[in-house]
Steps between C-alpha positions, in 0.01 A plus 500: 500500500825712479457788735619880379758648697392816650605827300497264183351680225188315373543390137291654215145341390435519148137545418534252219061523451527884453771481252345213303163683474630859470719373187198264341291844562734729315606204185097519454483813534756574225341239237119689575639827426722371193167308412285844505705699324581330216338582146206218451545172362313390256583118459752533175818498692686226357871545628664649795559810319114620482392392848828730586402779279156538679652513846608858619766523764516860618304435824637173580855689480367726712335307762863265532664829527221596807544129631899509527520843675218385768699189560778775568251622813379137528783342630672744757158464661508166510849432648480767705364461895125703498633716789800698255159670352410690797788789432381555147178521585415885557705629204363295309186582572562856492593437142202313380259794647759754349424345154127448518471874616702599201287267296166704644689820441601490156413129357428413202136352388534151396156320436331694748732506762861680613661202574836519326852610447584458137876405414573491124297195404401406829324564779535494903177470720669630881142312647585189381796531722337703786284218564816280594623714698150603700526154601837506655426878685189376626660149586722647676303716718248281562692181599667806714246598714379111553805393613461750769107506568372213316194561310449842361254643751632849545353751298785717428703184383212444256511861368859488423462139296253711310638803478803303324234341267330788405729759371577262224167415450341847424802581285394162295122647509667784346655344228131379417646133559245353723609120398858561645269688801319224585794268499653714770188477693481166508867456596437742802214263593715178448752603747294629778333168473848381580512756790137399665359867473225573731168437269372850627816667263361239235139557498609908548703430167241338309245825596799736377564313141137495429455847600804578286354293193227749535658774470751399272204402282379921570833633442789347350426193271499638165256417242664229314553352902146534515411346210742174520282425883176560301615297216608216790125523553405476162742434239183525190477842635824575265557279342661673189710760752661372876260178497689373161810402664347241782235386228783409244717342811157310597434400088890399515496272819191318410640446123751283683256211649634248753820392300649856327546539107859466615782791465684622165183272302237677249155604595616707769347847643807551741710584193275737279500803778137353541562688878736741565794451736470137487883517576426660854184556666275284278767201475289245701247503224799390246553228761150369520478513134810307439509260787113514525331405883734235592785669422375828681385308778863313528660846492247633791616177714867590413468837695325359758729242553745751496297749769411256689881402572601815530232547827658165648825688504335779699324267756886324519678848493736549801385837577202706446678682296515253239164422546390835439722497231385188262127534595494883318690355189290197521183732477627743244566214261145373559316834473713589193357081342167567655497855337641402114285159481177681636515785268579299190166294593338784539476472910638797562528837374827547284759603672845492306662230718722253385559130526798444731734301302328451180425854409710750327681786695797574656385670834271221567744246444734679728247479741401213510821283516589744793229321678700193425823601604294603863305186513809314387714661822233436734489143383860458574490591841143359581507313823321158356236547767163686489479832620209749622 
């Protein structure tokens, strides 16, 4: 084997498997939301011209449009070395808890929650993006403070990881967006896994979220909060009000069987508004409808496929850093597929969270190939050899 000269610069790896599945993720993502949002078919469309005058383009547009300017913060990530991050980390920061406190301050109420900045005919959702960038702070400082002490022992080191969580955290409570919340939560978790956190600080944790579930239950959930958990619990409580919505998605899914009815074909619920943000939020149920079990089930392997590369990359990462890094976007895309799938089969309460790379929105999408421009850096640089 040809050895590399020392100061040689090591040549770029192209993470061929996240670009394949990424791009299969967002082409099928594109068809299902062309697919949901087109007028019904009813079975007389004889020529091109009246399949294409039942298909509605505004949102596909829309979503390329969201899709070419994330591949605009896709890519610099990507070539970029991880490490150039680390300057732009506190401003940016800074920024993102400058807009959700404006966003608390003088929001406006959008399905229950505060959650956006409106733009003409668009809208921006800052904690789509401050979740990106929570994982690079905390990244940083905890891969930090291992480097120097190894596992996170120290108490005050564990209060400042927290601290840095938190602050964003209640200002996302405030916004009455507990979904996004509990995403963050689970990304702080992910990367002091990465850290080995002294369980004591864990099991301390789990005391305070339960304690603050209760008294978030007492005094800040409001009563359409409150009454998505109890539906959760029983969705024939309501079923004409908040239960409708996961009992239509439910109806819609199982109308599907193992095979699908197929996309842009007659006989389908997806298409008559049968539940309500099918183009967003309730988008899986379009899916299972369409593509029926096997499909659904093929699209569930997809992702994992895809996760469970991306955590290879962080046991291979050259630094801790990295590792840090790909394991919080690896667990934000999984909590944000756990989240959607669960709640459109009536697992979990509903929440408002998307499908990364199928469902419509712009913030999301921006999001969400930011992970892959991360996961795609660390990748280049990863040392081939297993980490811990």
């Amino acid at each position: 084997m040809k050895k590399r000269s020392v100061g040689t610069k090591a040549p770029y790896r192209v993470d061929v498997f996240t670009i394949v599945m990424v791009s299969a993720l967002v082409l099928f993502g594109l068809v299902t939301l062309l697919n949901a949002l087109s007028d019904p078919f009813n079975g007389t469309e004889k020529t091109l011209a009246d399949f294409y005058g039942r298909l509605h383009f505004e949102f596909f547009s829309r979503q390329i449009g969201n899709i070419l300017i994330s591949l605009a913060v896709l890519i610099p990530l990507a070539v970029f070395d991880y490490e150039k991050y680390k300057p732009f980390t506190k401003a940016a920061y800074i920024v993102c808890l400058i807009l959700l406190f404006l966003l608390v301050v003088a929001g406006k109420n959008t399905r229950g929650a505060l959650g956006w900045y409106e733009v003409g005919t668009r809208a921006f959702q800052p904690s789509e993006i401050t979740k990106v960038v929570l994982i690079i702070v905390l990244s940083k400082e905890a891969a930090e403070m291992y480097d120097r002490r190894g596992p996170i022992s120290k108490f005050v080191d564990f209060l400042r990881l927290f601290l840095l969580f938190l602050v964003p955290f209640v200002l996302v409570i405030l916004q009455n967006d507990f979904g996004t919340a509990m995403v963050m939560l689970i990304i702080f978790g992910g990367i002091l896994f990465c850290v080995r956190v002294r369980w004591p600080y864990v099991v301390g944790g789990l005391f305070a979220m339960g304690a603050g579930g209760i008294l978030s239950w007492m005094f800040m959930l409001t009563e359409i909060q409150k009454e998505r958990i109890r539906v959760f619990l029983d969705p024939s409580r309501n079923p004409e009000g908040s239960g409708l919505n996961v009992l239509h998605a439910k109806q819609i899914i199982g109308s599907g069987g193992f095979w699908g009815k197929g996309y842009f074909t007659k006989g389908t619920l997806t298409q008559t508004g049968y539940v309500p943000i099918r183009h967003s939020d309730f988008i899986f149920s379009g899916i299972g409808e369409g593509v029926g079990f096997f499909g659904a089930m093929l699209l569930i392997v997809a992702f994992f496929l895809l996760l469970f590369h991306w955590l290879h990359t962080a046991l291979t990462a050259r630094d801790t850093f990295g590792r840090c890094l790909v394991v919080g976007c690896t667990v934000m895309l999984a909590a944000h597929i756990f989240e959607n799938v669960a709640m459109n089969l009536g697992a979990m309460p509903v929440t408002g969270i998307p499908l990364p790379f199928i469902s419509y929105g712009g913030s999301n999408i921006l999001a969400s190939f930011a992970c892959v421009g991360i996961a795609m850096s660390v990748f280049a640089r990863a040392t081939g050899r297993r980490t811990l």
